[in-house]
N, C-alpha and C positions, 0 to 999 in steps of 0.2 A: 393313381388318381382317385380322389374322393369322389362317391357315386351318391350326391347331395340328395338325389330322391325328391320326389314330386309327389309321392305316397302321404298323407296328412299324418297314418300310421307310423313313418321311421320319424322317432324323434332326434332331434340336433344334436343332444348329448343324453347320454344313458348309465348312470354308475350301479354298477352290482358288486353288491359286499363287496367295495372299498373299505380298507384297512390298510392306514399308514401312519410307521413310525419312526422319530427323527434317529439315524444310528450314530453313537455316541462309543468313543474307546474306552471311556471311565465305567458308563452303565450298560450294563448286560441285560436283555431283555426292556429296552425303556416302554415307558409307558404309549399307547396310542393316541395318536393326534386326532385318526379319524378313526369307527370302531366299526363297520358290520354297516357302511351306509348305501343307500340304495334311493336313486332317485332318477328321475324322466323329465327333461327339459326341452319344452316340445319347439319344434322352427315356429320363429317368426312373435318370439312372444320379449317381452322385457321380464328376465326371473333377478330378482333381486336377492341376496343371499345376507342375513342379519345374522347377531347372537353376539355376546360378550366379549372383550379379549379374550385371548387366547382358545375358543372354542373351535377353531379347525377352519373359518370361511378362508383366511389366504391358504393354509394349503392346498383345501380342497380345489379352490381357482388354478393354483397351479399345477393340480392335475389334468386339469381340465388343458389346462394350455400345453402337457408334456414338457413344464419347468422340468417336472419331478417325474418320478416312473413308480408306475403304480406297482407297490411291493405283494398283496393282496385281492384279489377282486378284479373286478376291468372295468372299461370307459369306455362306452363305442362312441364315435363320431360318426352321427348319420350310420350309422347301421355298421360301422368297422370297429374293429378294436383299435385303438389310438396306438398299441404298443406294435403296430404291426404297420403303421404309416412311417413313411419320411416325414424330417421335419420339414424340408420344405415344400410338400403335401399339403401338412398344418398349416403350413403360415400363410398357402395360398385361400386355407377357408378359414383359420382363425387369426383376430388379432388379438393380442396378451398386453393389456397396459396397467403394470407393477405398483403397487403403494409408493414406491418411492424408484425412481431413476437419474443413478449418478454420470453424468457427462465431463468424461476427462476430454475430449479431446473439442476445440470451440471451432466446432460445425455451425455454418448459419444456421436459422432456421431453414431456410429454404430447403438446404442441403440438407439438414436432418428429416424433415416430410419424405424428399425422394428416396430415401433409405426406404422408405416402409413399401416401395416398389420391387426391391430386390427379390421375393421369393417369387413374382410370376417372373424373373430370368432365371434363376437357379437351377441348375439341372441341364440346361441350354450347351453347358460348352463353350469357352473362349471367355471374351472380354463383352460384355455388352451394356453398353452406353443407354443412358434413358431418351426414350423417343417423344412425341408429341403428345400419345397417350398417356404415358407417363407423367408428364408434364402437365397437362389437364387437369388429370385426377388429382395430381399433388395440390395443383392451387384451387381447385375444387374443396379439398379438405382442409385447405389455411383460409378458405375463405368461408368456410363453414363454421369453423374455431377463433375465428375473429384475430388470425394470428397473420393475413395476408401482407400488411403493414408491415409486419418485424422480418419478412422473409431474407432480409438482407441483413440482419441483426444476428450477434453470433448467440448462441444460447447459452452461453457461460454470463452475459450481459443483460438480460430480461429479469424479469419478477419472477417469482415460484409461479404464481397463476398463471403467468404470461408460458412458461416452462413446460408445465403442466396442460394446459390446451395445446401447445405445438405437439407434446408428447401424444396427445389422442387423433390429433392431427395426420400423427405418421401411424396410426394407426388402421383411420380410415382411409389411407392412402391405399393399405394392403389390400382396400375395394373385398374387405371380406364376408363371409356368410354368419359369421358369429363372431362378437364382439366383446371378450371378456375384460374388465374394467376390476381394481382391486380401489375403494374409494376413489371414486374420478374425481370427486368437489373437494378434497380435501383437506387444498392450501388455496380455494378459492373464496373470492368475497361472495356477497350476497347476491349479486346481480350476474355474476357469473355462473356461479352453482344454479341461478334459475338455467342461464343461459344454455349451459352444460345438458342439462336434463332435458328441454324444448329439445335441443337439436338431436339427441338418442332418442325420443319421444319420433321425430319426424322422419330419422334415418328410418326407424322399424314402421312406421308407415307408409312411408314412400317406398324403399326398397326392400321390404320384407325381410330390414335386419334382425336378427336374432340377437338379443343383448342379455351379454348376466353379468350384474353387479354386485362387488360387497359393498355394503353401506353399516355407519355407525348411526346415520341419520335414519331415524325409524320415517320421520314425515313425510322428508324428501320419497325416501323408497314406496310412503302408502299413495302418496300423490302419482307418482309414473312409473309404477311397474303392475303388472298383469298376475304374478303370481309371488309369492314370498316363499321361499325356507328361512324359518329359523332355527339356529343349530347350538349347542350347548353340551361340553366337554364331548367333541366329537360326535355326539349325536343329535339325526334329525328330530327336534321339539315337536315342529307343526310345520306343515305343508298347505299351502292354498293362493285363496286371493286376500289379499288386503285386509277385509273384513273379519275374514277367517281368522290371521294370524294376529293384526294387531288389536288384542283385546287383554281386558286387565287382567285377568286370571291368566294367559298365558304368558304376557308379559313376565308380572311379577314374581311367574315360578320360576323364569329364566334370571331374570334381570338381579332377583332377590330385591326388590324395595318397591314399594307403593307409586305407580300411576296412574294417572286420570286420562281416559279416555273421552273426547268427546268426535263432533266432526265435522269438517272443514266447512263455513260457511257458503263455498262456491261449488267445491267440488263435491263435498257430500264425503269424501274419505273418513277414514278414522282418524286421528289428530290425537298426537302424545304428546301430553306434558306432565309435569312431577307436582304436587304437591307444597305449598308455601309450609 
């Protein structure tokens, strides 16, 4: 069992000298995804994770979530080393929602949410059915996701966005302590990717969720998250708040091309745009 900590000191997740790289039968020695990273992601904050293609943020997310197994370095969880948990340990304080998720088999929605129940029975013994609690929290999180309407609908039949909220849907079903996200807005419209953001905004306010996202979107991520890494061929660029990270000299040492920073007329954030 994860021993979540009440200490402000144990942070949520912890990477030391992580180092990983994709093993390949053709090339010997391949190059590092991630290189010598080291970072502290404290409970109860929104860390948003940016940087280029191919700079490391989905591996390093599925490290986080034990996709992948750390070759190099460790990753504590709350004060454990991750490689030393069960997964279904993890899955009772993490939930993992992927860039992309293929659905072979046409589960409703409904029945796809109460999936994201399974890891508080696992480990249980025998056959066990979902109870009331269950059932609660499931439509508690389709009715958070705005997917309550379709729960009857199979998910080979809905829109990508529509797809896409159910999937974060069964996320929050798993009622977890950290919620890792790989572009949640992706295949969303504009009013949904607000939507999207309001409701993680409210989770980690209300329930002290702990959230870390990759985002392509620099604005989106300056607007609701609390702290930024930006990352670049596997290393950490900058670390901080908002302010800290998105500004034009560190952008453009990352990005490689000229932006304009200014900031948000409401919120006061930093606010990226390119150049006519």
């Amino acid at each position: 069992m994860i021993n979540q900590g009440h200490q402000p000191s144990v942070p949520a997740l912890f990477a030391e000298q992580v180092t990983y790289r994709y093993q390949s039968s053709f090339v010997k020695n391949s190059e590092a995804v991630l290189r010598e990273l080291n970072c502290t992601i404290q409970a109860g904050i929104i860390q948003g994770i940016l940087g280029p293609n191919g700079s490391g943020k989905s591996t390093f997310l599925k490290l986080l979530a034990r996709v992948f197994s750390v070759q190099e370095g460790a990753i504590k969880l709350f004060g454990q080393d991750i490689q030393h948990l069960s997964q279904a340990s993890i899955a009772r304080t993490v939930a993992f929602v992927p860039q992309e998720t293929q659905q072979i088999f046409p589960f409703t929605i409904g029945e796809m949410v109460l999936m994201g129940r399974f890891p508080h029975h696992a480990g249980l013994g025998g056959w066990h059915w979902e109870d009331l609690e269950d059932l609660v929290i499931a439509e508690r999180a389709m009715q958070d996701l705005d997917v309550a309407h379709l729960a009857d609908r199979l998910i080979t039949d809905v829109s990508g966005g529509e797809r896409q909220r159910a999937i974060i849907a069964r996320a929050l079903a798993q009622d977890p302590k950290i919620l890792l996200l790989d572009e949640p807005t992706a295949f969303l419209d504009l009013h949904h990717q607000l939507d999207i953001a309001r409701i993680l905004r409210r989770m980690n306010q209300d329930r002290g969720l702990t959230v870390v996202l990759v985002s392509h979107d620099l604005n989106l991520a300056s607007q609701y998250c609390d702290q930024l890494m930006l990352l670049d061929h596997g290393h950490i660029v900058k670390t901080g708040t908002p302010e800290d990270v998105i500004r034009p000299d560190v952008l453009e040492q990352v990005y490689g091309c000229e932006v304009l920073v200014d900031r948000h007329p409401q919120s006061g954030m930093p606010r990226v745009s390119l150049p006519i």
